[in-house]
C-alpha positions in Angstrom: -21.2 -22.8 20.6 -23.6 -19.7 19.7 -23.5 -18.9 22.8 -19.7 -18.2 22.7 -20.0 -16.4 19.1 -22.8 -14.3 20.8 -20.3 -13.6 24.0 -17.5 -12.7 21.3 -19.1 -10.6 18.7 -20.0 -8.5 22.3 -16.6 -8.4 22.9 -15.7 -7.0 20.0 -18.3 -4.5 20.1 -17.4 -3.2 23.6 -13.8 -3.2 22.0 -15.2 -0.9 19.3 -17.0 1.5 21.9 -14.3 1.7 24.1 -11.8 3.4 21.2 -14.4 4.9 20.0 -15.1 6.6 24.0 -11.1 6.7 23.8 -10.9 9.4 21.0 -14.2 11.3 22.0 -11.9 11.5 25.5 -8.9 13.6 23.7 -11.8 16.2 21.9 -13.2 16.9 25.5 -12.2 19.9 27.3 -12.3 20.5 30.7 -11.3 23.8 33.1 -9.7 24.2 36.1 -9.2 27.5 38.0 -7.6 28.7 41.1 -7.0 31.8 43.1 -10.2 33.1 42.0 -9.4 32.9 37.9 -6.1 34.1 38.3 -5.1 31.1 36.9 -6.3 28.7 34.5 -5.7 26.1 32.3 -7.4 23.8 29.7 -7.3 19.8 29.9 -8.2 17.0 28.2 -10.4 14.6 29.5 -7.7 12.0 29.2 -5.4 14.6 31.2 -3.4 16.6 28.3 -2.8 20.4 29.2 -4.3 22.5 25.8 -4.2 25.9 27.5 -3.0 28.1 30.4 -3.6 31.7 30.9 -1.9 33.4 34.0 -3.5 36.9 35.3 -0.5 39.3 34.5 -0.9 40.7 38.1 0.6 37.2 39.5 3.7 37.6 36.9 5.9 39.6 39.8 9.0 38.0 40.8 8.0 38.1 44.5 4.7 36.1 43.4 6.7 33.0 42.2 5.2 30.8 44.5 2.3 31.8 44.7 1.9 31.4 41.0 3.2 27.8 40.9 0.8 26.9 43.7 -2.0 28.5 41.7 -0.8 26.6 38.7 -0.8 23.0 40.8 -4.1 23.8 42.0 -5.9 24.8 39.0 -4.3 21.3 37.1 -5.5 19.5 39.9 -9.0 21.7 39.6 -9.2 20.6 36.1 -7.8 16.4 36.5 -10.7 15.8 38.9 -13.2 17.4 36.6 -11.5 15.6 33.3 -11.7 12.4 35.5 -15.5 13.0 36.4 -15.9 13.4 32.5 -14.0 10.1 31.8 -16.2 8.5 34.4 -19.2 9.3 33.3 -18.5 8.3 29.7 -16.9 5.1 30.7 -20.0 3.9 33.3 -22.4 4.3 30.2 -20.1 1.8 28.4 -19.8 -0.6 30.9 -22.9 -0.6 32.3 -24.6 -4.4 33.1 -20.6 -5.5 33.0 -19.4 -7.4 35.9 -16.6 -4.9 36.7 -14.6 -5.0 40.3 -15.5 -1.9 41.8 -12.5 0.3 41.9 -11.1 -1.3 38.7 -9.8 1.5 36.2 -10.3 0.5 32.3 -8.3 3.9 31.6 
């Protein structure tokens, strides 16, 4: 029976760790660029866009595209570093934890 209060009062404190990795998440800020820092934007390390600044020599009607595919690649710039973040914070949490490789608690 101690044994179980023992498993659950880790439980709970892994619970409390976890939100508290959660919020810490939303005040990290990560940066992706593309086309050389012609564009780039500011992300959350749970993924929400804070910023984006666009080089006004990209803002030229026959640059459309170009500018959309710089925006696509600097989000995607900036998700794999916000994910890298999340990751790290996350293995420090779980760490000893009998966790499925692959499995994502995020």
């Amino acid at each position: 029976m101690r044994d179980i209060m023992g498993m659950m009062a880790k439980a709970k404190e892994l619970q409390q760790k976890m939100q508290d990795a959660q919020a810490e998440l939303e005040r990290v800020t990560v940066e992706g660029a593309a086309g050389g820092g012609l564009v780039q934007l500011t992300l959350t390390a749970k993924g929400d866009l804070r910023g984006l600044k666009i080089d006004p020599s990209l803002l030229k009607p026959e640059d459309v595209e170009i500018l959309e595919d710089l925006i696509v690649a600097a989000h995607a710039d900036a998700k794999s570093k916000a994910e890298a973040a999340m990751q790290e914070k996350m293995s420090g949490l779980t760490a000893g934890l009998p966790i499925p490789p692959g499995m994502k608690l995020f």
